[in-house]
C-alpha positions as CSV (number, residue, x, y, z in Angstrom):
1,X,-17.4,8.7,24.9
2,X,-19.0,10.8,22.2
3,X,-17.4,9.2,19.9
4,X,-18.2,5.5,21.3
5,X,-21.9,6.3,21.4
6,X,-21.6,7.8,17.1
7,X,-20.4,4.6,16.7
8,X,-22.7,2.6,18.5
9,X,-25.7,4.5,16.6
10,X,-24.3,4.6,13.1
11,X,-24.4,0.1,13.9
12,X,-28.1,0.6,15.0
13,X,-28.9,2.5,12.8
14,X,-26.9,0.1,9.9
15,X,-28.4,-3.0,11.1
16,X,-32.3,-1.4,10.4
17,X,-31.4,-0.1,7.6
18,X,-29.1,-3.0,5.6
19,X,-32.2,-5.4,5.0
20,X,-34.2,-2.9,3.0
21,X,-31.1,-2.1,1.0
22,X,-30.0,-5.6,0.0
23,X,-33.5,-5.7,-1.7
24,X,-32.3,-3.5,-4.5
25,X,-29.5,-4.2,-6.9
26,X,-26.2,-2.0,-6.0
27,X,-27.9,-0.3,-3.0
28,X,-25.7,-2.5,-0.1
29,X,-22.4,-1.4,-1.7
30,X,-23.7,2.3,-1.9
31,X,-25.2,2.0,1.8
32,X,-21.9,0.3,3.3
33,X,-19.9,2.7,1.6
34,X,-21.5,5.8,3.3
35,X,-21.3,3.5,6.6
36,X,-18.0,3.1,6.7
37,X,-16.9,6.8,5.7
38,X,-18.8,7.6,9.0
39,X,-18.1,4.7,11.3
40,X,-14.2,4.7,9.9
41,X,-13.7,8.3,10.6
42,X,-15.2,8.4,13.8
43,X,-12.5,5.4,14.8
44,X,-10.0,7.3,13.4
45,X,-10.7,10.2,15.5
46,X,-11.3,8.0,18.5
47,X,-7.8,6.2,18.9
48,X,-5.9,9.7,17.6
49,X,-6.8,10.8,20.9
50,X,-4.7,7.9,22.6
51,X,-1.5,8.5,20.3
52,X,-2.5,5.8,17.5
53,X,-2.2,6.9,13.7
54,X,-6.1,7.3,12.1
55,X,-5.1,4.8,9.7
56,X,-5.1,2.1,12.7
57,X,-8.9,2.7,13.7
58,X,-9.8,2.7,10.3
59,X,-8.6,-0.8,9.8
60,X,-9.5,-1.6,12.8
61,X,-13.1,-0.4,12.1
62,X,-13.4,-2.1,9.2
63,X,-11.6,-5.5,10.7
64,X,-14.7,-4.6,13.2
65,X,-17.1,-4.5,11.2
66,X,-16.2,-6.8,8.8
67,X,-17.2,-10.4,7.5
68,X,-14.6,-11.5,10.4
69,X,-16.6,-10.0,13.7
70,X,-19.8,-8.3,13.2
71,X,-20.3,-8.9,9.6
72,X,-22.3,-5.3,9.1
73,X,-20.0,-5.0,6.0
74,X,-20.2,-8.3,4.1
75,X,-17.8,-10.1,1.8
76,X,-20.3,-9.3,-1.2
77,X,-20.3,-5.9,-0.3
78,X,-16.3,-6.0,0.1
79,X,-16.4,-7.1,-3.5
80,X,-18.5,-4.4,-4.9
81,X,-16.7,-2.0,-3.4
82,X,-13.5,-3.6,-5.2
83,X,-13.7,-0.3,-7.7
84,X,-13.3,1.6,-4.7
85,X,-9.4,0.0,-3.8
86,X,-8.3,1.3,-7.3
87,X,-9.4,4.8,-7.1
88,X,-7.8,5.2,-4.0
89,X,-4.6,3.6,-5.6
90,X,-4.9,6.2,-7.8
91,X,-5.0,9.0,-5.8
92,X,-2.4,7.8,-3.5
93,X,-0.4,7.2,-6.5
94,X,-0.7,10.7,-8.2
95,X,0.0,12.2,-4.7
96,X,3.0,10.2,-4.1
97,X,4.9,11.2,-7.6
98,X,3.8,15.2,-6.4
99,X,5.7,14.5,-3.2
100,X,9.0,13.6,-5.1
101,X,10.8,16.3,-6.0
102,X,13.5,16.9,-9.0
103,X,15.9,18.8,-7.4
104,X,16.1,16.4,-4.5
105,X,16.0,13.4,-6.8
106,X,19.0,14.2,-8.9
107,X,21.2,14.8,-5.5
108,X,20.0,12.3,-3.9
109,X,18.6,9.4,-6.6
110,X,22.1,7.7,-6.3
111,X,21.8,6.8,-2.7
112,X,18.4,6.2,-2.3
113,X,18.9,3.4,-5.1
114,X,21.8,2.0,-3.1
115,X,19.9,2.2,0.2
116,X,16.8,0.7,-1.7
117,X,19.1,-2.5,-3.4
118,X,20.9,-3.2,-0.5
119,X,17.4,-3.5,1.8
120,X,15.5,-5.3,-0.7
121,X,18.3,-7.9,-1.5
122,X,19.0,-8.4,1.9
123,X,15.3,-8.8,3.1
124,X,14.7,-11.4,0.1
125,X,17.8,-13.4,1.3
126,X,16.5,-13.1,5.5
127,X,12.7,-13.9,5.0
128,X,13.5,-16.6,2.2
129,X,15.9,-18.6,5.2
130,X,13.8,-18.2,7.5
131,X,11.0,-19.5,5.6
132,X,13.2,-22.8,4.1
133,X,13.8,-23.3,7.8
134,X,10.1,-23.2,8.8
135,X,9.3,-25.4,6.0
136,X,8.3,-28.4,7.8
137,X,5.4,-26.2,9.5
138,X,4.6,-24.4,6.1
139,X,1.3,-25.9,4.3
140,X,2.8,-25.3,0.5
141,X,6.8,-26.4,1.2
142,X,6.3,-29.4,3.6
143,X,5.9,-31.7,1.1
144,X,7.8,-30.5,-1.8
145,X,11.8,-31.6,-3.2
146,X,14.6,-29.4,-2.3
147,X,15.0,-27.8,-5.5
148,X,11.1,-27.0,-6.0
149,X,10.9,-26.1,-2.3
150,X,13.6,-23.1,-2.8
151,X,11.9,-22.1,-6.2
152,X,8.4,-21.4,-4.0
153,X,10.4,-20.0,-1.3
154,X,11.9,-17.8,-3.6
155,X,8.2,-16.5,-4.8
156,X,7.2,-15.8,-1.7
157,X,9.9,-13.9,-0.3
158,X,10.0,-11.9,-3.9
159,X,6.4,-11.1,-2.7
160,X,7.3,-10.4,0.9
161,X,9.8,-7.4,0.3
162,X,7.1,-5.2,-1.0
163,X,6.5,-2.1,0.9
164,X,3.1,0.1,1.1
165,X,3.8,3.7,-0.2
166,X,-0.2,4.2,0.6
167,X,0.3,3.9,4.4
168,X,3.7,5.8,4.5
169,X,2.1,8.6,2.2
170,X,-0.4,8.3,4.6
171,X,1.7,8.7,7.6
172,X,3.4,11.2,6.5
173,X,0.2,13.8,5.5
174,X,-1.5,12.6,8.8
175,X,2.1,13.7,11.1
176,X,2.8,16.8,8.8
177,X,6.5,14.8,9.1
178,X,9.0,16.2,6.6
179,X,12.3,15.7,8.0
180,X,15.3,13.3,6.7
181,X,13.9,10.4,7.5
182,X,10.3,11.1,6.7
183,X,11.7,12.0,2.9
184,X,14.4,9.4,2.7
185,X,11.6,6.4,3.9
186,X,9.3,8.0,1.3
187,X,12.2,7.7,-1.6
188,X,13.1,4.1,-0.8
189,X,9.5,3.5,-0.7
190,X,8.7,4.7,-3.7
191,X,11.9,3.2,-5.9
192,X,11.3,0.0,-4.2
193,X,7.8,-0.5,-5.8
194,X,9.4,0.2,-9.4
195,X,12.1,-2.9,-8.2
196,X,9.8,-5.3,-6.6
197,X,7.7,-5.9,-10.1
198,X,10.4,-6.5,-12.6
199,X,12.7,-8.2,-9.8
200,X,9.3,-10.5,-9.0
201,X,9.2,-11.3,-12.7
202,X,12.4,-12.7,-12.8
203,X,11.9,-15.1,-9.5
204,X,8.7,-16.0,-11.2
205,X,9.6,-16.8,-14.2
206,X,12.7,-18.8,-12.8
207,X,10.2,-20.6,-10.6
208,X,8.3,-21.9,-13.4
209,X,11.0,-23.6,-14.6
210,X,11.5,-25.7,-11.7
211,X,7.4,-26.1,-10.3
212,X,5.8,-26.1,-13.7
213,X,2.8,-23.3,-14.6
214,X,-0.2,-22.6,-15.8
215,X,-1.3,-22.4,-19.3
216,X,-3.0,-18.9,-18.8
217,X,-0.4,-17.9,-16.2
218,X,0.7,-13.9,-16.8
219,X,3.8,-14.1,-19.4
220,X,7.5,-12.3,-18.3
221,X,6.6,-9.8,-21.2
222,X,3.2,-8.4,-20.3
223,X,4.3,-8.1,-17.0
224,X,7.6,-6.0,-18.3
225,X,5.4,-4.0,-20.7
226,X,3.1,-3.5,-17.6
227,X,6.0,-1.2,-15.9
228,X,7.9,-0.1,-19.2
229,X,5.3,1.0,-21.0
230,X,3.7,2.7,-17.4
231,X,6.5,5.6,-17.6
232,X,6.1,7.7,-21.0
233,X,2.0,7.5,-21.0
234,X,2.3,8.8,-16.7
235,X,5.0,11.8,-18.1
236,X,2.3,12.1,-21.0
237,X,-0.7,12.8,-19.0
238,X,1.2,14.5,-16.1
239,X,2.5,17.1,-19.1
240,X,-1.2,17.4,-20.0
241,X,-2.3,18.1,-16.4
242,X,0.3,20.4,-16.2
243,X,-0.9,22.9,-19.1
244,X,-4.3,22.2,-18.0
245,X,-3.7,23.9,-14.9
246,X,-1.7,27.0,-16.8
247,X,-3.9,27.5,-19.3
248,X,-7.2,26.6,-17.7
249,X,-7.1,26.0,-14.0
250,X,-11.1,26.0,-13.1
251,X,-12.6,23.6,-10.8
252,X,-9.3,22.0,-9.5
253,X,-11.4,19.0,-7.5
254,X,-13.3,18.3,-10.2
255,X,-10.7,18.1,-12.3
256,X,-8.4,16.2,-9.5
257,X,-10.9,13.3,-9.4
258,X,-11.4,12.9,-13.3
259,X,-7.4,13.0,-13.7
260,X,-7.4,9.9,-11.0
261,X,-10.5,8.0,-13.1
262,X,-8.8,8.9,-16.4
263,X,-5.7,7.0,-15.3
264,X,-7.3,4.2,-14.3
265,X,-9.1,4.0,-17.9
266,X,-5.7,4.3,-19.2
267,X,-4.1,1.9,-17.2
268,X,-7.1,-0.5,-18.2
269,X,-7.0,-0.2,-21.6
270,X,-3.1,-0.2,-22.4
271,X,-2.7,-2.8,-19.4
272,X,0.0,-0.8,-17.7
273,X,0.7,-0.3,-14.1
274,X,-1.8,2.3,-12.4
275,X,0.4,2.9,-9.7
276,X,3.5,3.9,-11.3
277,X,1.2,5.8,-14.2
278,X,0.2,8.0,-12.2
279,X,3.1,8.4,-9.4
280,X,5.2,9.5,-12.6
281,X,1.7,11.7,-13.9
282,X,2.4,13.7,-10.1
283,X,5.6,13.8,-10.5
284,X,6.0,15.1,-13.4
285,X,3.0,17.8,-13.5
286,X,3.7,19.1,-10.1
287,X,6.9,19.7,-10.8
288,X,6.5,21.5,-14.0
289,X,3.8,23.4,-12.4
290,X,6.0,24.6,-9.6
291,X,8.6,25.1,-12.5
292,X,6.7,27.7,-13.6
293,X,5.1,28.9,-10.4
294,X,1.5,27.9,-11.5
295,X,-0.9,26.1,-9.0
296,X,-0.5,22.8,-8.8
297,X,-3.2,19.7,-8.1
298,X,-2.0,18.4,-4.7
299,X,-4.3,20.1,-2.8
300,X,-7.3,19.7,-4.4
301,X,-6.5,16.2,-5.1
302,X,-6.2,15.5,-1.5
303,X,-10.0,17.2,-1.4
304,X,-11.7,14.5,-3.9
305,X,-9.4,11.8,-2.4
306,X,-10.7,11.9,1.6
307,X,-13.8,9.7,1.6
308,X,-12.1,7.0,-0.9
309,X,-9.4,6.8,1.4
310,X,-11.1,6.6,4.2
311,X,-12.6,3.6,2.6
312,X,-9.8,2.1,1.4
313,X,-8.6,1.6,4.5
314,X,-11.4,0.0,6.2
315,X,-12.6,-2.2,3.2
316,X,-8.6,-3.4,4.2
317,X,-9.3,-4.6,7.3
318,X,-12.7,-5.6,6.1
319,X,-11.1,-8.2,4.3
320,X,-8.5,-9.5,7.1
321,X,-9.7,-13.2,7.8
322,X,-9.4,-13.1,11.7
323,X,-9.6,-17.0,12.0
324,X,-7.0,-18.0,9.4
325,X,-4.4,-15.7,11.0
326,X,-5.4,-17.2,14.3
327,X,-4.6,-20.5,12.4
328,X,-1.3,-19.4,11.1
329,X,0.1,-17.3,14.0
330,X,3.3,-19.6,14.8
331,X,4.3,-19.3,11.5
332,X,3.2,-15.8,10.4
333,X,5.0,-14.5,13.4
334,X,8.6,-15.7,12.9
335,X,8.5,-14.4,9.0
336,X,6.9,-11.1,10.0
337,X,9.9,-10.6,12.6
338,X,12.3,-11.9,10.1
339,X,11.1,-9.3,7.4
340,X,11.2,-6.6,10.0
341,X,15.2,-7.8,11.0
342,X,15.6,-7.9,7.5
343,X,14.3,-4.6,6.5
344,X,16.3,-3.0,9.3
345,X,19.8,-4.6,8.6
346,X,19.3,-4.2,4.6
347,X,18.5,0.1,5.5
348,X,21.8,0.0,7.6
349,X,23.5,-1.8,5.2
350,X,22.4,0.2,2.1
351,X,23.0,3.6,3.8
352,X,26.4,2.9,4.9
353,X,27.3,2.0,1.4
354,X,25.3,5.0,0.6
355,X,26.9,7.1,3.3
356,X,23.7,8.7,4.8
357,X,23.1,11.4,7.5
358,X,23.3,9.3,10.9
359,X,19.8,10.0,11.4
360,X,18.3,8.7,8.3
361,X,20.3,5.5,8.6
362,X,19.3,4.6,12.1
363,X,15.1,4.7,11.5
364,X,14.1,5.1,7.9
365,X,13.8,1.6,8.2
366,X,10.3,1.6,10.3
367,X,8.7,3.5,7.4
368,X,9.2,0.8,5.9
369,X,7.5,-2.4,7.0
370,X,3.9,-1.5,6.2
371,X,2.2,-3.6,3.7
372,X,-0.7,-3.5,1.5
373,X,-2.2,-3.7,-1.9
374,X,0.6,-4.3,-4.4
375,X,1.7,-7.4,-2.3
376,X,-1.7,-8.7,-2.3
377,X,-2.1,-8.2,-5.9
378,X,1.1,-10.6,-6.9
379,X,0.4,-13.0,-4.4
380,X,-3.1,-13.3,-6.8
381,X,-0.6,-14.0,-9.6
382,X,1.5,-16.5,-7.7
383,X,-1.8,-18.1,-7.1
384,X,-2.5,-18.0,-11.1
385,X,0.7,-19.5,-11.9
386,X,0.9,-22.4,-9.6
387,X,-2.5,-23.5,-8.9
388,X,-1.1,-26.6,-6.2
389,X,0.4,-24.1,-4.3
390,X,-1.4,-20.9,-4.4
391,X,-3.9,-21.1,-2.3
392,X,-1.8,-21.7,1.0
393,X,0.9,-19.4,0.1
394,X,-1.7,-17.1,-0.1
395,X,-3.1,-17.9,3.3
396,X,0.2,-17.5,4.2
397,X,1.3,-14.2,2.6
398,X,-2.0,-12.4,3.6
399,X,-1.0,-13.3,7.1
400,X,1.7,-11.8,7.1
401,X,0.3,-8.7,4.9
402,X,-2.1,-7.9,8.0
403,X,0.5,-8.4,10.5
404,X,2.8,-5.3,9.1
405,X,-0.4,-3.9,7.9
406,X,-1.4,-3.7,11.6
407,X,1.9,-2.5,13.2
408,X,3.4,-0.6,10.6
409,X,1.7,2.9,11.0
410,X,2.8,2.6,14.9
411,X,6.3,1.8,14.2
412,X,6.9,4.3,11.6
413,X,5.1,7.1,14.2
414,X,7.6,6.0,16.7
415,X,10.9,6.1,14.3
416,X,9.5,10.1,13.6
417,X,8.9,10.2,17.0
418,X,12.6,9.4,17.5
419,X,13.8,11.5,14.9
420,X,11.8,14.8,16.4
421,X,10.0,15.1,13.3
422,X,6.2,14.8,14.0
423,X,4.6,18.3,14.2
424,X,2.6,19.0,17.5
425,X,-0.7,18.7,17.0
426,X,-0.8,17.5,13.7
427,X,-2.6,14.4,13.6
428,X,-5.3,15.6,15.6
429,X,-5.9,18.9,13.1
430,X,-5.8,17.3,10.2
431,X,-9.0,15.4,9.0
432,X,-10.1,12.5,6.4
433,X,-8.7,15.0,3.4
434,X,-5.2,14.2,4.6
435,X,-5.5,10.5,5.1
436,X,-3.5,9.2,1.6
């Protein structure tokens, strides 16, 4: 109840206070920002206590609160607040790549990218079917030819397969989880965002060829240079970071928060991917670090990181459109499920082949069906490069985005659940500072 009435008071108290901001340039981005790290949290904290993952009430809070319901936080504020989506990327990112480990990878990286293959092949093939077969009830096939109506389906299914390593990282630091399947789901995740780009680049172009494009569509190339050129600038910085904390070491939050802004200037300028920059920046410097028994920057990263993540997370459900998935439900539904069935027969598949522990085998697969900002992010260059049909397949897509978005967090709790590898207590010890 405690928690009911904060939130109660924190939407008084916003609703007084919002007029007076919007009056001054910059000050209704500043004031919903402080807003939701308080409103967010506190719904965090509330639904933890009724066995549902923080990340839940923070979309929830910011579905809440949101252009969609009580429109406290508003779609210009959503925008401003834009800046705020990539530094969390970042820091998820750079704590992703310090998860991974390099004696684990080079036992292991064999089978993860067999597990990985298998389920992302396998998904494309089961949400592309179903998706031809829905086709008469889809806005952007209905009324297109055979040949261009598998070229679209194509797009959208290559979009479809992507997971969310920023909820599973998420999951995983809020449950403490680090058993088989909490490591193996976090591995497939991980090597399935460095497949999904240059596989999507391929459907893409392909689908040009057949639809037609735009004239400033993104080219094959930039897109290629985009993940190429990613690697040796992230093993660059993460060998800078590294002798940083050797030979320096002072003020480790500081220094965690420039790292994540320096990455994002970098990723900027030499128009490479941020979130494989700096997953292979973590990777790289925390394993040197632990190389060589210095301190590492996981920790204090996690520090600067809590209040952009809290954020993050609620400027995502901010930006769910409650009436268009309303709209869409009959066919959002059947290609959520088929992604799911998908997802769990490609995992089985892939670690047969792969020969995994029984365990692994059986439930990595629901740490795998979150969603999130990657997905969104191609669907915006679908969009680009097919004008006619980009708006609805975006409709479409986003749909299904908040769908996995909503039930992911709970089916990946209940697979650790299963697999007797939550820690007691965890969730409800562990505040905003653990949240990537």
């Amino acid at each position: 109840m405690r928690r009911v009435v904060t939130l109660a008071l924190l939407l008084g108290g916003m609703r007084l206070i919002l007029p007076l901001g919007s009056q001054v340039p910059g000050a209704e981005a500043l004031l919903v920002f402080g807003f939701l790290i308080l409103a967010a949290y506190t719904a965090g904290e509330l639904v933890v206590q009724v066995g549902v993952p923080k990340i839940i009430g923070y979309l929830v809070a910011g579905l809440l609160f949101g252009p969609s319901v009580l429109g406290v936080v508003s779609t210009a504020a959503t925008l401003a607040l834009k800046p705020v989506g990539t530094v969390a990327i970042a820091f998820i990112a750079y704590l992703a790549g310090a998860e991974l480990k390099w004696e684990e990878l080079r036992r292991t990286g064999l089978r993860l990218l067999q597990v990985t293959g298998t389920e992302l092949l396998v998904c494309f093939a089961v949400v592309g079917a179903v998706l031809l077969a829905l086709a008469p009830w889809v806005p952007f096939l209905r009324a297109l030819e055979p040949a261009p109506r598998l070229a679209a389906a194509a797009v959208f299914a290559s979009i479809a397969v992507i997971h969310s390593p920023a909820v599973t990282m998420a999951m995983l630091s809020e449950t403490g989880a680090r058993g088989r399947v909490a490591t193996t789901a976090l591995g497939v995740v991980l090597l399935a965002d460095l497949l999904v780009v240059p596989g999507f680049s391929v459907v893409l172009a392909g689908a040009r060829g057949v639809l037609g494009g735009a004239a400033g569509a993104p080219s094959l190339w930039l897109t290629a240079w985009e993940v190429v050129g990613a690697i040796p600038i992230g093993v660059l910085l993460g060998v800078l970071v590294a002798l940083y904390l050797r030979h320096v070491g002072r003020e480790p939050v500081v220094f965690a928060a420039l790292i994540a802004v320096l990455g994002m200037g970098l990723a900027e300028q030499l128009h490479v991917e941020l979130l494989l920059l700096l997953l292979v920046a973590g990777f790289v410097s925390e394993n040197l670090a632990a190389h060589r028994g210095d301190p590492t920057l996981r920790e204090p990263m996690e520090r600067s990181a809590a209040p952009v993540l809290v954020v993050f997370f609620a400027l995502a459900g901010a930006k769910l459109e409650l009436a268009e998935l309303l709209a869409l439900w009959p066919v959002v539904l059947p290609i959520a499920a088929a992604r799911i069935g998908g997802i769990w027969l490609g995992t089985r598949l892939g670690a047969r082949w792969a020969g995994l522990e029984p365990a692994p085998s059986r439930l990595m697969w629901t740490g795998l069906v979150s969603q999130a900002g990657v997905a969104i992010g191609l669907v915006t260059i679908a969009a680009e490069s097919f004008p006619d049909l980009g708006a609805a397949m975006r409709s479409l897509l986003l749909g299904v985005v908040a769908v996995n978005e909503a039930i992911g967090p709970l089916v990946f709790r209940w697979g650790l659940q299963r697999a007797g590898e939550l820690v007691p207590g965890a969730a409800a010890a562990r505040g905003p500072a653990h949240a990537h």
